[in-house]
C-alpha positions in Angstrom: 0.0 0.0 0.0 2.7 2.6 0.8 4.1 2.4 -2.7 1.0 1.6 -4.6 -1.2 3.8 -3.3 0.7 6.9 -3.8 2.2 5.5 -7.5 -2.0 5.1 -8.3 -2.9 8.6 -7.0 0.4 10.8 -8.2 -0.1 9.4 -11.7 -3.3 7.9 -12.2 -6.0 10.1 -10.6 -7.5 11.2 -7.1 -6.7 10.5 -3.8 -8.8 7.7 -2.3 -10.1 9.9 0.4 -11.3 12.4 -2.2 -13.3 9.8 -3.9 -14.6 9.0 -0.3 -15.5 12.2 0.8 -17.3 13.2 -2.7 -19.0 9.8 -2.7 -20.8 10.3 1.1 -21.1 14.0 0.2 -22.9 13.5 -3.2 -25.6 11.3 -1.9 -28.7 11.5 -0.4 -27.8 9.2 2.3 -24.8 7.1 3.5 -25.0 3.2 4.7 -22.5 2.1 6.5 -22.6 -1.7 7.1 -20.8 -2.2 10.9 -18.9 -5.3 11.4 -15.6 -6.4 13.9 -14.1 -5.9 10.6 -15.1 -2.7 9.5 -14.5 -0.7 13.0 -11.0 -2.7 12.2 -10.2 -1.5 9.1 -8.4 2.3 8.4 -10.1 3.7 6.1 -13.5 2.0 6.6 -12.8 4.3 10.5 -12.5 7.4 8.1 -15.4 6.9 6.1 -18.0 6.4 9.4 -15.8 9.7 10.9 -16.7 11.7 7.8 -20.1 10.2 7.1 -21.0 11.2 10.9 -19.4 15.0 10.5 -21.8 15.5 7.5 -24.5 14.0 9.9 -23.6 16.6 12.5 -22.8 19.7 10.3 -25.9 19.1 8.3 -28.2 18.7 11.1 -29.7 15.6 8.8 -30.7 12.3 8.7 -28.0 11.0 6.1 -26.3 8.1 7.8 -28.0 4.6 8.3 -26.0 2.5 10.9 -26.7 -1.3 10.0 -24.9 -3.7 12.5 -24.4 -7.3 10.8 -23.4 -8.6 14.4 -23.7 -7.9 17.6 -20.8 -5.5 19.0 -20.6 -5.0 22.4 -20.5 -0.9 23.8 -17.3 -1.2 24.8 -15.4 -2.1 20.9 -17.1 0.8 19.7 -15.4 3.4 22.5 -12.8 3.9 20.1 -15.3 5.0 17.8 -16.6 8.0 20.2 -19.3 9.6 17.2 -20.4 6.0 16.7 -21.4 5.4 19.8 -23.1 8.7 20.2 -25.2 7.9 17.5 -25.7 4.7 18.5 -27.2 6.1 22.0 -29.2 8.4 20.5 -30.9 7.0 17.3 -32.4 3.8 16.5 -30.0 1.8 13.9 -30.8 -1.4 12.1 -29.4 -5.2 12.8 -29.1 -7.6 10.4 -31.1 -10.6 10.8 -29.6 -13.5 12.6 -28.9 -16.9 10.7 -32.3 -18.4 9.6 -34.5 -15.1 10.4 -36.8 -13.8 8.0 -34.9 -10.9 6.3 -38.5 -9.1 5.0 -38.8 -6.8 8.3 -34.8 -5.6 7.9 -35.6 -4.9 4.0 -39.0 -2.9 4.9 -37.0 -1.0 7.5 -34.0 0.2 5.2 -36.1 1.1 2.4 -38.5 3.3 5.0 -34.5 4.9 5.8 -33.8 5.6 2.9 -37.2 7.0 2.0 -37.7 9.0 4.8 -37.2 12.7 3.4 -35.9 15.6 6.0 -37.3 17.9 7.8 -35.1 21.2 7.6 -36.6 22.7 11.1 -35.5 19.7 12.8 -32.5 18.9 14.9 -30.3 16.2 14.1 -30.6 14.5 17.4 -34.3 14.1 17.5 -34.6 12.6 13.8 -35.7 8.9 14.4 -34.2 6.9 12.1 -36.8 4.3 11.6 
């Protein structure tokens, strides 16, 4: 990564963040699938970050948090914006092993729907 990231973005095009922040900033809404993994991963920790300042700055309901297993409080103190949201709003869990996944695909497309209400605060927007 250290030489063939910068080889791909000095002489082939855009930084990866820059694709990353246009990508969360040019769309209506942001999903951010939450796994062990994910809060692992780099750059996956800079795209919730970013995704949860546009949240905040905004003051809309652009971020839907789906967990695909179940992560104790404590892994995501690390991830101090995550687990504000997580406190305040509802988020979405994927399904377990042999669970009808009907209800989770109702909920996510009633996200994703769900239009904003400019007089409202950020904090108070229920998510589903």
């Amino acid at each position: 990564m250290r030489e063939l990231l910068p080889q791909l973005e000095d002489n082939q095009g855009r930084p990866i963040l820059d694709n990353v922040v246009d990508g969360i900033y040019g769309s209506r809404k942001t999903i951010c699938l939450i796994s062990r993994h994910y809060l692992e991963s780099e750059w996956c920790s800079r795209e919730i970050q970013l995704a949860s300042f546009r949240l905040f700055d905004e003051k809309k309901d652009v971020l839907v948090l789906v967990f695909l297993e179940d992560i104790p409080a404590c892994q995501l103190s690390p991830y101090h914006r995550m687990r504000q949201l997580v406190k305040k709003r509802t988020y979405l869990t994927w399904p377990k092993p042999g669970q009808d996944t009907r209800v989770f695909w109702c909920k996510l497309q009633q996200a994703l729907e769900r239009r904003e209400d400019p007089d409202e605060d950020c904090t108070t927007l229920p998510l589903l």
